[in-house]
C-alpha positions in Angstrom: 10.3 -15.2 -29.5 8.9 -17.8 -27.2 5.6 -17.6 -24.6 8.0 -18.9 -22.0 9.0 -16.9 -19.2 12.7 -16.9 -18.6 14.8 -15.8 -15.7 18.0 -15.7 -14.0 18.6 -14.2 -10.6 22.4 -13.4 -9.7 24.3 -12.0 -6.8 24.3 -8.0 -7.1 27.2 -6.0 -5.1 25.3 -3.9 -3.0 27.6 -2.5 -0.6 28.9 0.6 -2.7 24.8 1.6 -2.3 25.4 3.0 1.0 21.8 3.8 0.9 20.5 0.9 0.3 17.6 0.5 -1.7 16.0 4.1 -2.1 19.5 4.6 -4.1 18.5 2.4 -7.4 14.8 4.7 -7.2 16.4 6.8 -9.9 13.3 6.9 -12.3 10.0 8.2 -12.2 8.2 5.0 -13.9 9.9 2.2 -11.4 8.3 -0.7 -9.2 9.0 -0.4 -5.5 8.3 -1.9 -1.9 10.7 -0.7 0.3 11.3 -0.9 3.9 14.1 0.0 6.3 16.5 0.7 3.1 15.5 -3.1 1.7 13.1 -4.3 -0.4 12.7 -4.6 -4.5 13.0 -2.2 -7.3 11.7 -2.9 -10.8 12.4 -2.2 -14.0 10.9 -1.7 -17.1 7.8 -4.0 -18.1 8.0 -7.2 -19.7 4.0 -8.1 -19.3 1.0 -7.6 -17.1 -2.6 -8.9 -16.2 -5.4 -6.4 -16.1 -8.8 -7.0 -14.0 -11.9 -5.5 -12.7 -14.8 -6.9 -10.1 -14.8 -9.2 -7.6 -12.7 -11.9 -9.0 -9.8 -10.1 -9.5 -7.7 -11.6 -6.9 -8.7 -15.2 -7.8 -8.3 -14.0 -12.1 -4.8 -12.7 -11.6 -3.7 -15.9 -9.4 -5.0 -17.9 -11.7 -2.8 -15.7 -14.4 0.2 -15.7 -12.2 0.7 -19.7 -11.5 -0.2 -19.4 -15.3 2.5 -18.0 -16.3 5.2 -19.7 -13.9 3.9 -22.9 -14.3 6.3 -23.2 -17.3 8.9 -20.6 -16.9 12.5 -21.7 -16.8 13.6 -20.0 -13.5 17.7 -20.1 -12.8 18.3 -18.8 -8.9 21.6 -18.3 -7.9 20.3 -16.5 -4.7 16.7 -18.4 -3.5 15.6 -16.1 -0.9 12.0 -14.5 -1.3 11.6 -12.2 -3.3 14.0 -13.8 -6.3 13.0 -15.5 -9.3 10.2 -14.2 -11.2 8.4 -11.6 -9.1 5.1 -9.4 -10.1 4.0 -6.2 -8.3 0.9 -5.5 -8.2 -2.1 -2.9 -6.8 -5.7 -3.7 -6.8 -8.7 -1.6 -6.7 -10.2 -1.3 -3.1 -13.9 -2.0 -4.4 -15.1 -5.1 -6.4 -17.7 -1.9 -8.0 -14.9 0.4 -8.9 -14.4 0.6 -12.8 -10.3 1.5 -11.9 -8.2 -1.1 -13.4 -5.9 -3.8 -10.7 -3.0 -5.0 -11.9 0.1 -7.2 -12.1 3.2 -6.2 -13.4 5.8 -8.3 -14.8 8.8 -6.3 -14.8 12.2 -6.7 -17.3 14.8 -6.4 -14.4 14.3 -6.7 -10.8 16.8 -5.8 -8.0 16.5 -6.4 -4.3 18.3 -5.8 -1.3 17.6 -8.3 2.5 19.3 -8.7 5.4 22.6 -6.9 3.6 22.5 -9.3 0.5 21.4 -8.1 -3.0 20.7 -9.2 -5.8 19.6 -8.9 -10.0 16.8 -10.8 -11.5 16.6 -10.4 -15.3 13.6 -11.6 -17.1 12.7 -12.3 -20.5 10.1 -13.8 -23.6 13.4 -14.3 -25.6 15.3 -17.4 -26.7 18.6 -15.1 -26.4 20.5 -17.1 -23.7 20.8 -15.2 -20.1 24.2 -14.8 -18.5 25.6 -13.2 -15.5 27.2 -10.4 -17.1 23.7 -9.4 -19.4 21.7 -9.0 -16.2 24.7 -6.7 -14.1 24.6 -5.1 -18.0 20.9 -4.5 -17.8 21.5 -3.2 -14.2 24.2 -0.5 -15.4 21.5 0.0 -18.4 18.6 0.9 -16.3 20.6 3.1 -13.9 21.1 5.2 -16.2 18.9 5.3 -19.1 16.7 8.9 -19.7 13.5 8.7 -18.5 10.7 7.5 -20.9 8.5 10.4 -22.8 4.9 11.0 -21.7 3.5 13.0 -19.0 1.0 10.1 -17.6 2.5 7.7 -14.8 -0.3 6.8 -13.3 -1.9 4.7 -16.4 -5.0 5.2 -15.6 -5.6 7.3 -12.4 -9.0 9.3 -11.7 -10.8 11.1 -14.2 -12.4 13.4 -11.6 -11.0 16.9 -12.1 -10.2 19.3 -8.5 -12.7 21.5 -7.5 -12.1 24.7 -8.1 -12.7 25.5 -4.2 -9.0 26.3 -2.8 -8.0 25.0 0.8 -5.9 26.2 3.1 -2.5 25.8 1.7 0.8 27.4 1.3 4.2 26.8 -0.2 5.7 27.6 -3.6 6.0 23.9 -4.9 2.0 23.3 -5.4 -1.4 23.8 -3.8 -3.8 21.9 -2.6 -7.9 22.0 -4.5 -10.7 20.0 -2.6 -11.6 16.7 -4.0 -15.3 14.9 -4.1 -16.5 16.8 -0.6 -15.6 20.1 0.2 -14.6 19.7 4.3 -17.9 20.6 5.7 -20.2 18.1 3.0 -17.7 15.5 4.5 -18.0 16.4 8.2 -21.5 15.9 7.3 -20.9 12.4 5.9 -19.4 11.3 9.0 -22.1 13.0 11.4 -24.3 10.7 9.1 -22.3 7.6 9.2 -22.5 8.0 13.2 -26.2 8.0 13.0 -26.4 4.8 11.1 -24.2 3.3 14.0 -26.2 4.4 16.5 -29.3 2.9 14.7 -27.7 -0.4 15.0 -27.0 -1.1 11.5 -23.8 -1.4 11.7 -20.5 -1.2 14.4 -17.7 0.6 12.5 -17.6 2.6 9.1 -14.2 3.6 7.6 -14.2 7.0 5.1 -12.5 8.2 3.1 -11.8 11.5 1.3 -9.5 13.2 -1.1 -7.4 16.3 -1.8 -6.0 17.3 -5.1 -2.1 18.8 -5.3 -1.6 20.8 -8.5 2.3 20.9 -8.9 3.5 23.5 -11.7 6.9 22.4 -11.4 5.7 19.3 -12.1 5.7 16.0 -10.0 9.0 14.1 -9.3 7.5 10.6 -8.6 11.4 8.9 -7.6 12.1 12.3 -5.5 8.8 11.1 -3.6 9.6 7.8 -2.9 12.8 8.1 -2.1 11.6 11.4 0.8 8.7 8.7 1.8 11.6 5.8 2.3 13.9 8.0 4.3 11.2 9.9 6.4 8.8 6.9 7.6 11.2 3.6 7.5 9.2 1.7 9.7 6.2 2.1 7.0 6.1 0.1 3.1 7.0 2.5 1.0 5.4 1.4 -2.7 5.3 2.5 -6.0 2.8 1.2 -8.6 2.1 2.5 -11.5 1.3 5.8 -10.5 0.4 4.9 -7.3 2.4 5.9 -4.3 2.5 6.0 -0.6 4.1 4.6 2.5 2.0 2.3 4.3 2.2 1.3 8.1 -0.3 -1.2 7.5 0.4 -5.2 6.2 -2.7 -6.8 5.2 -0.6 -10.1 4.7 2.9 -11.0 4.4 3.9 -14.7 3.5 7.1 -16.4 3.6 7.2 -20.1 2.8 4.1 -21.3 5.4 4.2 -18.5 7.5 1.8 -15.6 7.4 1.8 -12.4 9.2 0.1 -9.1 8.7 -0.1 -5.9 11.1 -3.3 -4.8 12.1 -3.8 -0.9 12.8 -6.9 0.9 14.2 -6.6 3.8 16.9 -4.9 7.0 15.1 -3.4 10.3 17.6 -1.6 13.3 15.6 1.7 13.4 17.5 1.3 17.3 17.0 -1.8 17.1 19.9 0.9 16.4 22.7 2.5 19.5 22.3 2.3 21.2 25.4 0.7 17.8 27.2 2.4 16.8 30.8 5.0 13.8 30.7 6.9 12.3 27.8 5.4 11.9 24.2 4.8 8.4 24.8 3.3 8.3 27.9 0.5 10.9 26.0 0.3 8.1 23.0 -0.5 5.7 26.3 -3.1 7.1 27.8 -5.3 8.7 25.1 -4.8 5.9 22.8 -4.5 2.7 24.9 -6.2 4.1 27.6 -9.5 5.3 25.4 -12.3 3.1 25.3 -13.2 4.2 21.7 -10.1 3.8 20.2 -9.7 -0.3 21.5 -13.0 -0.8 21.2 -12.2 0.2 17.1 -8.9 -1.8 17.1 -11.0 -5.1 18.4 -13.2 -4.9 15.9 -10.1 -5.1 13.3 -8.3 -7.5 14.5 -11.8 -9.8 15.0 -12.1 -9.4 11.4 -8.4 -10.2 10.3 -8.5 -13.7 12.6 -11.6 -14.5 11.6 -11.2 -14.4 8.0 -7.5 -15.6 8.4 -8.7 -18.6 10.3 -9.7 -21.2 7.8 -6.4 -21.0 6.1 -4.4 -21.5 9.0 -3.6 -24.3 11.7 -2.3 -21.9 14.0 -2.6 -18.4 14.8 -1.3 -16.5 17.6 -1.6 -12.1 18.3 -0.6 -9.9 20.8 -2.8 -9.7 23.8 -2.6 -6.3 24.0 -2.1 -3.9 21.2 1.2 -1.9 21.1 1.9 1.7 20.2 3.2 2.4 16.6 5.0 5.7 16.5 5.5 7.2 13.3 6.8 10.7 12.2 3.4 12.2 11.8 1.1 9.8 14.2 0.8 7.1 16.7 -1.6 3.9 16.4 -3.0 1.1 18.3 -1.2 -1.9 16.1 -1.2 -5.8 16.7 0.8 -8.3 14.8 -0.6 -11.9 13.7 0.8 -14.9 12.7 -0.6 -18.0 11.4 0.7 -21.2 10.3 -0.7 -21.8 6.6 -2.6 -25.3 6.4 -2.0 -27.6 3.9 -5.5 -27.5 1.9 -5.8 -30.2 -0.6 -2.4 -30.6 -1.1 -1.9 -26.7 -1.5 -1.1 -24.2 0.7 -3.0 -21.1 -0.3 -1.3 -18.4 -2.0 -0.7 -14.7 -1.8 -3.9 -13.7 -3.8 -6.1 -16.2 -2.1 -5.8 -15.3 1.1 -6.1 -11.7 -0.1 -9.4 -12.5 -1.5 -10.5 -13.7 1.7 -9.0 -10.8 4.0 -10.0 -7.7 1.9 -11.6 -5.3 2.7 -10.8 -5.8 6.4 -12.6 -3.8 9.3 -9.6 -1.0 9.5 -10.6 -0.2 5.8 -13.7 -0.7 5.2 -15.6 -1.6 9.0 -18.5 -4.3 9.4 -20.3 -5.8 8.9 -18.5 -5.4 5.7 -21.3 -5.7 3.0 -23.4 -2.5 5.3 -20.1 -0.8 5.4 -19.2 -1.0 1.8 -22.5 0.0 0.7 -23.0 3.1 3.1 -19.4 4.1 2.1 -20.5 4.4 -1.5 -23.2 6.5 -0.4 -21.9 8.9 1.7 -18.0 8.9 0.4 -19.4 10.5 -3.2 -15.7 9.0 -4.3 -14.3 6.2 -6.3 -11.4 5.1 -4.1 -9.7 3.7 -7.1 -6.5 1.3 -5.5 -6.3 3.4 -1.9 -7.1 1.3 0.5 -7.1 -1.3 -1.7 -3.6 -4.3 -1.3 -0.6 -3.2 -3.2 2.5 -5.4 -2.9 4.6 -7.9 -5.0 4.8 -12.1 -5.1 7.5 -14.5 -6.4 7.2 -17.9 -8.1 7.4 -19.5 -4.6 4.5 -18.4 -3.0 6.3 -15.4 -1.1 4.9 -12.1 -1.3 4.1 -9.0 0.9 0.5 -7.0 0.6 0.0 -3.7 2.1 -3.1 -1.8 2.3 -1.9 1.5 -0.1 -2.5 3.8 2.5 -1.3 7.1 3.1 -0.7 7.7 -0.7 -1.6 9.1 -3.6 -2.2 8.4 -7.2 -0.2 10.5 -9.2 -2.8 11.7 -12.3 -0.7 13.7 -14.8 2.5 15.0 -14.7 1.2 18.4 -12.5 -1.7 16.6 -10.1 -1.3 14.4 -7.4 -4.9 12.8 -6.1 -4.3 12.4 -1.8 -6.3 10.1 -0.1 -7.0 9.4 3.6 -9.9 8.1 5.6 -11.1 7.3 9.6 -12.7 4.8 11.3 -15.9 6.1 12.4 -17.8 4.4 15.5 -20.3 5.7 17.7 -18.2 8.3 19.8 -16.8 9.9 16.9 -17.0 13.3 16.3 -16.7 14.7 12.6 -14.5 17.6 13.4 -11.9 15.4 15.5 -11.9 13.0 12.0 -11.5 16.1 10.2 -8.2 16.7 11.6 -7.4 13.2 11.6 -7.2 13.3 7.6 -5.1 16.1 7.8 -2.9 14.3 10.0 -2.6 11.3 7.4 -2.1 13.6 4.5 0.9 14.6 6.2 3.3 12.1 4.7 2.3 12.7 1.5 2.4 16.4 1.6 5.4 16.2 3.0 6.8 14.2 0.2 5.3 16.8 -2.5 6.9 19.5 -0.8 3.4 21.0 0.8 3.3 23.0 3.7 0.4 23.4 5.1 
């Protein structure tokens, strides 16, 4: 056994997986960031780095070019996302006790712009051919599931309430979390008052729903509905924690970073019944409401700002387009900076994480107000919702979402649901009520919850 990380990435056939990459999630315990049928899938788990606080961004970067300093990588493939790659979720509040993480996998495979590939990697001395890592491939494919009822490794301890909510459907049910839905209205009607004392301009919360499943929860079946059903989203799976996210908090590829910016949220299901096309609805109540641009400003001011240092050039859309997804639209803008060469360096993934999170659409600002009002009022540990989930490579690539609309799955029968609102001074609790609902949706969905 050696200390030194070893890997070798080969060509995978890909095109008798005419569904791309939602075909290899065939096990309840595997890594995943998928979008439009590409993405990567791990395997197994070779190592990880654990961390709490407000240094854990900079603690498991320091861990990461650690560990690939002196790794002997062999690429056959060299596109991102090959070589040693970590996936990794991180706990949305420097206060929160819940664990962040980076996972070292034992076999990668990924799938972009049609080509795929295997990346096997190992501690041993044993030598690493070709044929071992399509072998390990084959092997993973279609080895039983592990025993043990507990994917999420460390999800909340906080137990439902025994309060039911409106739910039907013969997979599961749905329990209230930490606020029943009238002690969260109130929280809101509160957060509102605080805005329009001036201390602050935006607050984000959040709030939770617990899905009890008897039949028990089928983590790859969920990915692989949240893959197919919302393609234009991040679909991830980390340890437990799953979700699709329309929101990139910062993607990198060589010196270029981008991330998608969304604030302004309309439940498709309230143009039913409206006059013109579906669209032209999303237009005018979204783009055309003062309140929602006036909440979408405020995140991308905070995402340029912070990005800003890092970058020699930055460019966004001068107007912010409509994202339609299955269950909502949003106000998005995409940015891109140029990453500056900083002392010889150009900063990494978790560095410009560090600098980025939380961001206006997640927490609001001024951020340090917002974070500590949210603790007050949200009566919740977000755990890793809302927090960046996401994977990097030994080149400095890597894509972060914000794990939203998810859920971390607790036990083998309960599924903890998360979704939260920007709140700003027109916003009414009720209307952000239903607005939860609305993001729940995918998840539900997924679970096989009608509601």
């Amino acid at each position: 056994m050696t200390s030194t990380l070893r890997t070798l990435t080969v060509p995978l056939d890909v095109e008798s997986s005419p569904g791309g990459l939602p075909s290899f999630l065939v096990r309840d315990d595997v890594l995943c960031w998928s979008r439009r049928e590409a993405g990567l899938v791990g395997y197994g788990e070779l190592t990880r780095f654990n961390a709490t606080g407000p240094d854990r961004f900079l603690e498991a970067d320091i861990w990461w070019r650690h560990l690939i300093l002196e790794a002997e990588i062999t690429d056959h493939v060299e596109l991102p996302g090959t070589g040693p790659v970590a996936f990794g979720s991180f706990a949305f509040s420097k206060t929160s006790p819940h664990v962040s993480r980076l996972i070292l996998p034992e076999l990668v495979v990924g799938i972009r712009d049609g080509r795929g590939w295997a990346t096997q990697l190992t501690f041993d001395d044993a030598p690493l051919t070709e044929a071992g890592v399509l072998a390990s491939v084959e092997h993973w494919l279609s080895q039983p599931e592990p025993n043990g009822d507990d994917p999420a490794a460390g999800g909340s301890d906080v137990g439902p309430s025994p309060e039911a909510v409106a739910a039907n459907g013969s997979a599961g049910f749905l329990s209230h979390g930490s606020l029943s839905e009238a002690n969260w209205m109130k929280a809101v009607a509160d957060g509102v008052e605080e805005i329009r004392a001036g201390k602050l301009e935006k607050l984000v919360l959040a709030r939770d729903v617990v899905a009890s499943l008897p039949a028990g929860v089928n983590a790859a079946e969920v990915l692989r509905q949240l893959a197919a059903r919302y393609r234009e989203c991040w679909t991830y799976g980390v340890d437990g924690l799953v979700g699709a996210t329309p929101e990139m908090l910062i993607q990198v590829e060589g010196r270029t970073a981008q991330a998608r910016v969304l604030a302004g949220t309309l439940d498709r299901r309230d143009a039913d019944g409206m006059d013109g096309s579906p669209m032209e609805y999303a237009e005018r109540v979204l783009a055309g409401s003062e309140k929602q641009r006036h909440e979408h400003e405020i995140a991308i001011d905070s995402l340029t700002r912070q990005l800003a240092p890092f970058s020699e050039a930055m460019n966004s859309h001068s107007e912010p387009f409509i994202l339609e997804l299955p269950n909502v639209w949003h106000l998005a803008s995409d940015v891109k900076a140029e990453l500056a060469d900083i002392e010889g360096h150009v900063p990494t993934c978790l560095a410009l994480i560090n600098a980025l999170h939380p961001t206006a659409a997640v927490c609001g600002t001024p951020t340090l107000v917002a974070g500590a009002l949210i603790r007050k009022l949200e009566h919740l540990d977000r755990g890793p919702y809302a927090g960046p989930v996401g994977w990097l490579d030994a080149a400095g690539n890597g894509e972060w979402g914000i794990a939203l609309r998810g859920a971390v799955i607790e036990d083998a029968n309960t599924v903890r649901l998360y979704a939260g609102c920007g709140i700003v001074e027109g916003s009414q609790p009720e209307a952000e009520l239903a607005e939860t609902w609305a993001k729940f949706r995918p998840m539900l969905e997924a679970l096989g919850i009608k509601r």
